[in-house]
C-alpha positions in Angstrom: 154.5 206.0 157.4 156.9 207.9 159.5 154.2 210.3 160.2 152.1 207.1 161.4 154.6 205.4 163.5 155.7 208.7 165.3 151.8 209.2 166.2 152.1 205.7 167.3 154.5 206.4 169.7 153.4 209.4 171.0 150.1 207.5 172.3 150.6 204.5 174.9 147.1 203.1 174.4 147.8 202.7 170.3 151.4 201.6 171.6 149.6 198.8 173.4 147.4 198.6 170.6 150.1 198.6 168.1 152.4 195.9 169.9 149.1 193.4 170.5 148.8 193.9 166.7 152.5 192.8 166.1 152.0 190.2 168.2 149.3 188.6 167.1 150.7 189.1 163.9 153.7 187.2 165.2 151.5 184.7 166.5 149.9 184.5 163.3 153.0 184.4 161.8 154.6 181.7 163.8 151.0 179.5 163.7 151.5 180.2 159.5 155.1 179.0 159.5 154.8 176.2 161.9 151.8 175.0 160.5 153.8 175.8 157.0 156.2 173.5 158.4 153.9 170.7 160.1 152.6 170.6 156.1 155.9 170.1 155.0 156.6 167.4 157.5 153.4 166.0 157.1 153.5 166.0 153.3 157.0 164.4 153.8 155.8 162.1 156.6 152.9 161.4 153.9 155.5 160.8 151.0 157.5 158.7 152.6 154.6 156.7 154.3 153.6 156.2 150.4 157.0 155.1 149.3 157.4 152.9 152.0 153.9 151.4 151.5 154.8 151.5 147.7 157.6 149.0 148.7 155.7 147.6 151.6 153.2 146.4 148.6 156.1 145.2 146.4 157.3 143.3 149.2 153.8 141.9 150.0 153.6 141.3 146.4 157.1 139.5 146.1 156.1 137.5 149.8 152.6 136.4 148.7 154.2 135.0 145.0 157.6 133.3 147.2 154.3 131.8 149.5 152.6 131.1 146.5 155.3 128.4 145.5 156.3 127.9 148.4 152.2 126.4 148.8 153.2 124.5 145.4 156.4 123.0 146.3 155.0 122.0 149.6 152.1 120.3 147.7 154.6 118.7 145.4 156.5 117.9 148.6 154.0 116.2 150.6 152.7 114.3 147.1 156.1 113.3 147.4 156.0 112.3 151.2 153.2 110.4 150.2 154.5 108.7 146.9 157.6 107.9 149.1 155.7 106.2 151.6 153.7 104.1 149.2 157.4 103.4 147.6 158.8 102.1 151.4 155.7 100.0 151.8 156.9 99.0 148.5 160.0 98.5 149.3 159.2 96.1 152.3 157.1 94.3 150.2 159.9 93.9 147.3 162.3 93.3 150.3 160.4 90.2 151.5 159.8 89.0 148.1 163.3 89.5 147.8 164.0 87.4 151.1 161.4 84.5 149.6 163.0 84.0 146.1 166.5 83.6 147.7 165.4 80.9 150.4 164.1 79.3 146.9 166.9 80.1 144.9 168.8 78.9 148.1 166.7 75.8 148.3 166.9 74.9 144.3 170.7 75.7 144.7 171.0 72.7 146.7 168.6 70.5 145.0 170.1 71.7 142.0 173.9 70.8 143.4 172.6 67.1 144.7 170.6 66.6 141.2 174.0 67.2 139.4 175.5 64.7 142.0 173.3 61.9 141.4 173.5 63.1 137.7 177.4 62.3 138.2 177.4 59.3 139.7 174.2 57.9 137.4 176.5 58.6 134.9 179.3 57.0 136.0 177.2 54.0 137.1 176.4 54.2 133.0 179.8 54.2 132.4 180.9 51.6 134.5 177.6 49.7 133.4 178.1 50.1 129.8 182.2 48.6 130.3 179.9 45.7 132.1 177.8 45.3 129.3 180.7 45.3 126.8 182.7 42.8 128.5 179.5 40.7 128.9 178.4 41.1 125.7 182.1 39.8 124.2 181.7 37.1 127.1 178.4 36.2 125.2 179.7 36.1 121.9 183.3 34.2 123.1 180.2 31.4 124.8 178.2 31.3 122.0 180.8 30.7 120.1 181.8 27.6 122.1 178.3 26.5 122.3 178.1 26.8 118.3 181.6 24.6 118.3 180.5 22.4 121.1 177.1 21.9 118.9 179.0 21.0 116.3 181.1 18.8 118.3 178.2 17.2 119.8 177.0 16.8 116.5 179.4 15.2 115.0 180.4 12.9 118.1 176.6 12.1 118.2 176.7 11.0 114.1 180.0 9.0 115.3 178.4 7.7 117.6 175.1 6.7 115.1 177.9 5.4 113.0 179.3 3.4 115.5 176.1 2.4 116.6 174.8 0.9 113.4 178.6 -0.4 112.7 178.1 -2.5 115.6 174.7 -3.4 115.3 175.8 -4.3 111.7 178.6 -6.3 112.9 176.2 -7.8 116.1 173.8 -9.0 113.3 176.4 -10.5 111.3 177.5 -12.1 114.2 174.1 -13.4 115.2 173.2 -15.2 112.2 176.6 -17.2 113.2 176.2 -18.3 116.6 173.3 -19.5 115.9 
């Protein structure tokens, strides 16, 4: 080898040759490492890119179930929307209803509070009529009572009066057959 590279440097043209030949083996060289290295970036580039679409997919994954029920619980939601709106028309109608039966009740309140005022005075009228009755009724009895002893009396005046009646026609026709 010694042998080879002193030959080599004895003679310019395989000098020249000799240095285009360590130069395009440098070139090679360099083309082999950088593309050596390019591979290694790329194949890290290309790793990376897999792990992040690895977790680019779980994400995806993860986002399309969260949409997923996100799509439910806004189904559920507007089903609620809806079911609340049926509820407030509902409402309004229950509301109104609400407004009706207490006019009513309002109404029958009053009707209700005259009611137990005539009830009260009816009742005392009762009351006061019933006292009436009472004192008419003894009033009654106390006058028929005096109309039974006034009968009576009559009675017996009238039979005094027959008595005297017959006494004096007795005594008349006694006195008749003398004046004549």
């Amino acid at each position: 080898m010694e042998a080879l590279i002193t030959k080599i440097q004895g003679d310019s043209t395989l000098m020249f040759a000799a240095a285009m030949v360590v130069v395009i083996l440098l070139f090679i060289v360099l083309v082999v490492v950088i593309s050596a290295m390019r591979v290694k970036s790329y194949k890290d580039r290309f790793i990376n890119t897999q792990i992040d679409n690895h977790e680019k997919e779980n994400t995806i994954v993860l986002l399309q179930k969260e949409l997923g029920e996100l799509k439910i619980k806004n189904a559920q939601d507007e089903q609620e929307l809806q079911h609340f709106g049926q509820t407030k028309e509902k409402l309004v109608e229950t509301e109104k209803h609400l407004l009706t039966v207490q006019t009513e009740f309002n109404e029958l309140s009053k009707l209700q509070s005259q009611t137990q005022a005539n009830l009260e005075n009816y009742e005392e009228m009762h009351l006061q009529l019933q006292e009436e009755h009472s004192h008419v009724t003894k009033r009654y009895e106390e006058l028929q009572d005096d109309i039974n002893k006034l009968r009576v009396n009559n009675a017996r005046l009238l039979m005094k009066l027959e008595t005297e009646a017959r006494f004096s026609s007795v005594l008349q026709h006694r006195k008749e057959p003398e004046v004549k």
